[in-house]
N, C-alpha and C positions, 0 to 999 in steps of 0.2 A: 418727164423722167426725173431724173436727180435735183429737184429744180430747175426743171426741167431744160433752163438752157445754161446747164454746166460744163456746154464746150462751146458757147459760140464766141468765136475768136474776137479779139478785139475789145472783149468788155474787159471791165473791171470784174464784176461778179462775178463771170467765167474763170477769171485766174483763180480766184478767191474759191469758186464752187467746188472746181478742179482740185484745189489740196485738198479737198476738206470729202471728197468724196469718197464712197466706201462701196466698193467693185464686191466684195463678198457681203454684204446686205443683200443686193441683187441677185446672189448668185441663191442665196436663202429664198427669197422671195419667189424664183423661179422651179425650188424644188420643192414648195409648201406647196403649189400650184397643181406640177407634176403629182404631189403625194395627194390630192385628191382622185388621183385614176383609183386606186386600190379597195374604198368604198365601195365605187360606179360600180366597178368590175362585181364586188361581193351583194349588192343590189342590184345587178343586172341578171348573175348567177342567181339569186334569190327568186325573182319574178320565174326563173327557167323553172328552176322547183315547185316551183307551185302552178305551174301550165303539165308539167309532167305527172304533178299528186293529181290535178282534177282530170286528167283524160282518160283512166281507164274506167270512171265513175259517172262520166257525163256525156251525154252526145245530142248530136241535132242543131238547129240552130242557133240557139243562146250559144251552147258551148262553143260552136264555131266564132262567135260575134267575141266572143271571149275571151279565146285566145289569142282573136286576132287583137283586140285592146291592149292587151298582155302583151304581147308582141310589137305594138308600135310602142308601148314603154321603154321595154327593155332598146328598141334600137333609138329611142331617144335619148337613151342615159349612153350608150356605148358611141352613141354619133361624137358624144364630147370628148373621146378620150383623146382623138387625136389634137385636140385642140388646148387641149392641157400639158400633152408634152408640145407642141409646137411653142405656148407660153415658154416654158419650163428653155426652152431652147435660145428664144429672144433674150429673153434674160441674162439666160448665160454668155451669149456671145453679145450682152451689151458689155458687161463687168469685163471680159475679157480686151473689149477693145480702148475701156473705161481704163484697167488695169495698165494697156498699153501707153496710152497718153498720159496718166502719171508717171508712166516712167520714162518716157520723153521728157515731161517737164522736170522731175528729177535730174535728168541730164542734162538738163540748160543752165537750169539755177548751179549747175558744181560747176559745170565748164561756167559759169561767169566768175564764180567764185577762184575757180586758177587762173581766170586771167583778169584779177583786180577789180569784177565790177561789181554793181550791187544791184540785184531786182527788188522794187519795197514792193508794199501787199498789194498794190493795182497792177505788178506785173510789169512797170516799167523797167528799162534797165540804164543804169546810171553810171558813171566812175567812182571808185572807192577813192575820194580823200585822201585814208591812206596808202593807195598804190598808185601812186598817179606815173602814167603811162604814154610817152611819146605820140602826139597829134595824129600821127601817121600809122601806128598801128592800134590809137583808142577807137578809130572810127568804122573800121571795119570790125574789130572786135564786137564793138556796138551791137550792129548790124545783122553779123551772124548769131550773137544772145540771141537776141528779139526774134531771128526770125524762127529759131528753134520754138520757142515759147507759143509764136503764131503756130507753127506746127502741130505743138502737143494738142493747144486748145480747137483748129481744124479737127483734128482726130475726135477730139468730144464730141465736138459738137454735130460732126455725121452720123459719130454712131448714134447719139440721142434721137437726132430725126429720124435715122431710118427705125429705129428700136419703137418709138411714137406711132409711126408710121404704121408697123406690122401690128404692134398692138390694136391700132385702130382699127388696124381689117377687120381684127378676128372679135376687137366690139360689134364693129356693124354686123358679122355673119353669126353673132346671138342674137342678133335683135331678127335679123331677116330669115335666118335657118343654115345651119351648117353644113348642108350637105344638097345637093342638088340630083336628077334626074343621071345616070351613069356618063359616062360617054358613050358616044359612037363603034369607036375602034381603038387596036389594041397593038401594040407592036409587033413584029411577025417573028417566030423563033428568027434567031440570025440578023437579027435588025443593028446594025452598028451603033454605036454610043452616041454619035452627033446627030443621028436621024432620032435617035428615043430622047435626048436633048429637043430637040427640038419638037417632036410629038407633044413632051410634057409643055412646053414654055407657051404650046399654044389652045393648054387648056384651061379656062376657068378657076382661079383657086377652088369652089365650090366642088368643082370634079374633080380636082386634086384628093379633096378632103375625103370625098364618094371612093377613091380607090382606094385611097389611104386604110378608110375604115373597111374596106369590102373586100376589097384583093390586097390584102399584105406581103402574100409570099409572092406577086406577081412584082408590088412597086420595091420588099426590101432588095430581090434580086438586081434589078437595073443597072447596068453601069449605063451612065450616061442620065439617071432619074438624079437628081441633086441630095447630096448627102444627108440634110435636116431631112428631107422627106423617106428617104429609106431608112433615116434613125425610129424616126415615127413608126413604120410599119413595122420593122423586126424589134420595138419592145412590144408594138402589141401581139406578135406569136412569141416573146418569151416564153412567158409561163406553156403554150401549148408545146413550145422545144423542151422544154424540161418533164414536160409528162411524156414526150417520147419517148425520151433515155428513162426516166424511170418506168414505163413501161417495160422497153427492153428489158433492162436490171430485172425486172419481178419475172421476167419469164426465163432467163438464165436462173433464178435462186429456186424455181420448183425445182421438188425433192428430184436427187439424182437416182435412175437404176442401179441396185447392185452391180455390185465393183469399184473399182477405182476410177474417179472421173477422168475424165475424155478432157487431155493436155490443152485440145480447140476450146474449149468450153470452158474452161480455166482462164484461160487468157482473153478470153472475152470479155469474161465475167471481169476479171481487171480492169481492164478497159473501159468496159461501161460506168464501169464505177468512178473507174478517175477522172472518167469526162464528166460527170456527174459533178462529180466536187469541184471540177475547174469550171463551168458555166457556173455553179451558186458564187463563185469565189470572186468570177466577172462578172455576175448579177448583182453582186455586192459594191464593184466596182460602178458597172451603169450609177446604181443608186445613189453613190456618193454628194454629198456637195464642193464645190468645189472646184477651181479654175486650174487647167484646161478641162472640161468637160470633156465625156467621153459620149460617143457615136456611135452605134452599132449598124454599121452599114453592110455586114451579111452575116447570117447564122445557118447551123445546118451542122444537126446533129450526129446523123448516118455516119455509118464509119466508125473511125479515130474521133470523129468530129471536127468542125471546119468552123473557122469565123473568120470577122474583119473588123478591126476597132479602131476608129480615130480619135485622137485626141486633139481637143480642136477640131473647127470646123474648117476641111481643107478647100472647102469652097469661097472662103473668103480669106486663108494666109494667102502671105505673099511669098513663103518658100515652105516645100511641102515635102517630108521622109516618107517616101514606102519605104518599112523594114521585112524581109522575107526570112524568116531565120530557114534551122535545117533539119537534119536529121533528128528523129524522134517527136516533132512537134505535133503537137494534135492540141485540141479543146481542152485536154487535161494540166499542158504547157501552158496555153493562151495569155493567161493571168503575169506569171512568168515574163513572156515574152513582151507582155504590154509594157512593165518594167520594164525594159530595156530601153524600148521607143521613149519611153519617159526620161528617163536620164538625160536622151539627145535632148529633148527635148527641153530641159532644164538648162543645159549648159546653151544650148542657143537662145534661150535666155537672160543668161547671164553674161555672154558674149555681147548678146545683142538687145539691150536695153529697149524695149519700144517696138522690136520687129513682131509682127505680126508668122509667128509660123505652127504649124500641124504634123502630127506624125503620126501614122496610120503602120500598124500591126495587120498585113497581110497573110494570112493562114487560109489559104482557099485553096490547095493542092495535099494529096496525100502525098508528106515526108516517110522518107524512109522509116522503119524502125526497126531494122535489122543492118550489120554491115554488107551482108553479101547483096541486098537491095541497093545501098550506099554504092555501091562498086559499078553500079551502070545508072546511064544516065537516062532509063526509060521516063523515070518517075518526072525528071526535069521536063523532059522534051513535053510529056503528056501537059506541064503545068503552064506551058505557053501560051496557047491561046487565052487562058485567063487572065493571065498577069496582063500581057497584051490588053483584052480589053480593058482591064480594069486603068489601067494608066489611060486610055485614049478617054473614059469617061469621065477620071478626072478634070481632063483640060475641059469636054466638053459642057462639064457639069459649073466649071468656076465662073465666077462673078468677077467683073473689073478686070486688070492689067493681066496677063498670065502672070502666073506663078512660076518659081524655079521648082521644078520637080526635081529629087535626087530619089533613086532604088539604091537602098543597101542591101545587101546578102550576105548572110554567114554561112559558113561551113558548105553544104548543100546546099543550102538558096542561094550561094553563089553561084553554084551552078544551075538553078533556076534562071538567076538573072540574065547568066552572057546567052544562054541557049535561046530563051525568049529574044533578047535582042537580037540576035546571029540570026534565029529562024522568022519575027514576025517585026520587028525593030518595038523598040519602046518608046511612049511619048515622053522621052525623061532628058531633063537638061544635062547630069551628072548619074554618074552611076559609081558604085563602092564595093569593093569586096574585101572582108574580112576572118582571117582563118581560111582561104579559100583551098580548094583542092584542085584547082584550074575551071576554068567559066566556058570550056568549050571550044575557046579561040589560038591561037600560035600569037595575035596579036592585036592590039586594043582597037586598030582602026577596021576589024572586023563588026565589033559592036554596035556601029552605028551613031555616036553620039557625039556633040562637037568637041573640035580637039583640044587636049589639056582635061578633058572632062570626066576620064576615069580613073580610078584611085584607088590604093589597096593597100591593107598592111597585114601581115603576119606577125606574131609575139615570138621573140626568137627561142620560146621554149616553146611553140606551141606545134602538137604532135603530129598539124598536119604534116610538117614539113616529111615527112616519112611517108607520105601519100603515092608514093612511087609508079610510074606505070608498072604492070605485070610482068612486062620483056625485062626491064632493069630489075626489081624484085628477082624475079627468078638467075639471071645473070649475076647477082650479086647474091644470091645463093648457094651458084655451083663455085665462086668465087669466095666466100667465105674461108675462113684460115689461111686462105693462099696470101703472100708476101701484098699483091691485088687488091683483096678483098677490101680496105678502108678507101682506096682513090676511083675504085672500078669508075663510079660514074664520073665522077672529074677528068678520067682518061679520053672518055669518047665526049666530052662536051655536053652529055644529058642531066648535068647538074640540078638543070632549071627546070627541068620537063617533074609536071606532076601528074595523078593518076588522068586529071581530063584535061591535059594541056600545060600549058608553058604556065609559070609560077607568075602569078596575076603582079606579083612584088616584085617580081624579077626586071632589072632595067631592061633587058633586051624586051620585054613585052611592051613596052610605050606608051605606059601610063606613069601614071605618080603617085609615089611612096610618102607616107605619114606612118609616123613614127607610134610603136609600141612598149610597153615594159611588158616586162618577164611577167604577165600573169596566165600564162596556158593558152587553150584552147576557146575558153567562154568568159571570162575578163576585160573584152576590149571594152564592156560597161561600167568596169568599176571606177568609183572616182578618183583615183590616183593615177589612172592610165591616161600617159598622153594621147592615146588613141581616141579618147571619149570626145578633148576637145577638137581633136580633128576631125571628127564626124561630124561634131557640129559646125564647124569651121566651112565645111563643104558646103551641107545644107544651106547656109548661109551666104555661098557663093565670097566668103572671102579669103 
């Protein structure tokens, strides 16, 4: 790799390799790789064209012999693509983990520098001359420099082997054939995350690669299939999800019958269309270069439209954001939404110099998008069992230590979130709810998760707080004008109570309060709100 042993601890070269290395080369390198899928694909499509111009012109045996020639081409150029984003993937989460250990060793060299000492270019670390510093605290000072520095350069130097490693495979499996005889068998609808973990762990890379390229909408569905591998499969049904929706769109835009269109058909047609522009908008995002890398771990155009994007690969942080946003979200939002995940993601970066973490943008549940939907909690309840899965395949899908998993939910997905825990419990260490309208519960140790572990803020301008159960509404309607009318709720003690339960912020519910500013309803991401570093702060577990 980067010289190639630019993390192995203990040298000199490693310290040396380590500054001087450049995590976005890599990440270039990885999507030059990936940007040869786009040829295969229009030379693979090319050979299609030309077996469909000779077939209604030729027949018998030559032509059969013909096509089928034609045919082991084409699926020898399309055998590669998966193996081109799988490069495209190693790469990136070399730089990223490349990225992390310079910024370890960043924080050795400062923390030496406030505490008097000096690292020269082999990495040792010394006392400053001029800060000279009592015997009894120069020596352990020493000690923890140095062993930061041992750290950063560790971190190198595993990702280098392992990143060597994969590449290696995927040389020998050019040389020997990419793709092998199917498998056997198949997971059975209803199969849990740790059994389809462990189906895939105990197949062949070669049969990996075989389903990868053969059955995509089989492996990017999985929960429990490991996230690089469902990235692989749901961008090679991109393009064929995008010809869905514009499909759709073209059969909604034939001409309308006399009269005035039909109000359903109108809103469809909306619809379609904005899903439309948020998938090219996220297809623009997949395509980016750049650290954290983006994942498309499910797609699914139907609907509103549904997706699931990570940033970062959550199978290798070591603390991990599912965000559920709320109301009105669909494929059209996505883009949007992924922004938000990002921000967190940014600041527990900046909190956490070196930490290894992921944040995954969950949209796999029809949100509301109307208020009187908003007003009952079917939609929540229905989005349980996937959420559910989806967190149980995370743990069963990660590599190494567990991870800290945190679920955040806004508005509605917070009541996604408590419902799913109340009704199926969630694999999640921490759970968040923000702008919330109540999560389903009276109180946090219904939720399921260890204590101290759930957390919530409301922005004291934000509108939910007016989310009122329907009894209190209407009570403080017939109650209006009257001397009453301003303390009605305060009178009976229902201050706290909101449309789906006890106010998630409220101390009688028994979780813990982080603090907001006055930016409304959809602001806990902006960068001036102290809410942003509290989310990351969570995630982060500190």
């Amino acid at each position: 790799m980067s010289g190639a042993r630019a993390g192995t601890p203990g040298t000199t070269a490693g310290y040396a390799q380590l500054w001087a290395a450049d995590p976005g080369a890599w990440v270039a390198a990885g999507v030059a790789w990936r940007g040869l899928a786009g040829p295969i694909r229009r030379r693979a499509d090319g050979l299609d064209a030309r077996v469909a111009a000779l077939r209604p012109g030729w027949s018998g045996s030559a032509a059969t012999a013909a096509r089928a020639q034609v045919g082991g081409l084409r699926d020898a150029l399309t055998d590669v693509l998966p193996a081109l984003i799988e490069v495209d993937q190693v790469l990136a989460e070399f730089a990223t983990r490349l990225g992390a250990a310079k910024a370890r060793l960043g924080a050795a060299v400062a923390h030496a520098a406030a505490g008097g000492l000096l690292v020269d270019r082999a990495g040792a670390v010394r006392p400053d001359p001029a800060h000279p510093r009592p015997a009894d605290r120069l020596g352990p000072a020493l000690t923890q420099v140095a062993a930061e520095i041992r750290g950063a350069l560790a971190l190198a130097g595993a990702a280098d082997r392992e990143a060597a490693a994969r590449l290696g495979e995927l040389t020998t499996a050019a040389v020997t054939g990419w793709v092998s005889v199917p498998p056997a068998g198949r997971p059975s609808p209803g199969t849990g995350p740790a059994e389809v973990g462990r189906w895939w762990a105990g197949l062949t890379p070669a049969q990996r690669r075989w389903l990868i390229g053969h059955e995509p909408a089989l492996v990017g569905r999985l929960d429990g299939v490991p996230v690089a591998a469902r990235d692989q499969a749901n961008r090679l049904l991109l393009a064929t999800r995008r010809e869905e929706l514009a499909t759709r769109l073209r059969r909604l835009l034939k001409p309308l019958p006399p009269g005035p269109p039909e109000l359903a058909r109108v809103l469809r047609l909306a619809r379609v269309e904005a899903a439309l522009r948020g998938l090219d908008t996220l297809g623009r995002r997949l395509a980016a270069p750049g650290v954290p890398r983006a994942y498309l771990v499910g797609l699914d155009p139907g609907g509103d439209g549904r997706t699931v994007v990570a940033l970062g690969n959550p199978d290798r942080a070591g603390a991990v954001l599912t965000y559920v946003p709320g109301m009105t979200a669909d494929l059209a939002d996505a883009p949007g939404e992924l922004g938000r995940a990002a921000r967190v993601l940014e600041r527990c970066a900046a909190l956490g110099p070196g930490e290894e973490t992921a944040a995954v943008l969950w949209l796999d549940y029809d949100a509301p998008d109307f208020l009187p939907e908003a007003a009952r909690s079917r939609q929540a309840e229905d989005a349980g069992p996937a959420l559910h899965r989806f967190q149980e395949g995370l743990r069963a899908s990660h590599e190494g230590p567990p991870a800290r998993q945190t679920v955040l939910g806004h508005s509605y997905g917070s009541l996604v979130v408590g419902t799913t825990a109340r009704d199926h419990g969630l694999s999640a260490d921490a759970l968040v709810f923000v702008g919330s309208p109540g999560v389903g519960v009276e109180h946090a140790g219904e939720l399921r998760v260890p204590p101290g572990q759930v957390w919530a803020s409301t922005a004291p301008d934000d509108v939910i707080r007016l989310a009122r159960p329907p009894e209190e509404l209407a009570r403080r309607a017939v109650l209006a004008g009257t001397p009453l009318g301003p303390a009605a709720a305060m009178l009976d003690g229902r201050d706290h109570e909101l449309w789906f339960g006890r106010d998630p912020s409220d101390p009688g519910f028994g979780g813990r309060r982080f603090p907001s500013g006055r930016y409304g309803h959809t602001g806990y991401w902006e960068p001036g709100n102290p809410a942003l570093d509290g989310m990351a702060r969570i995630v982060l577990g500190r």
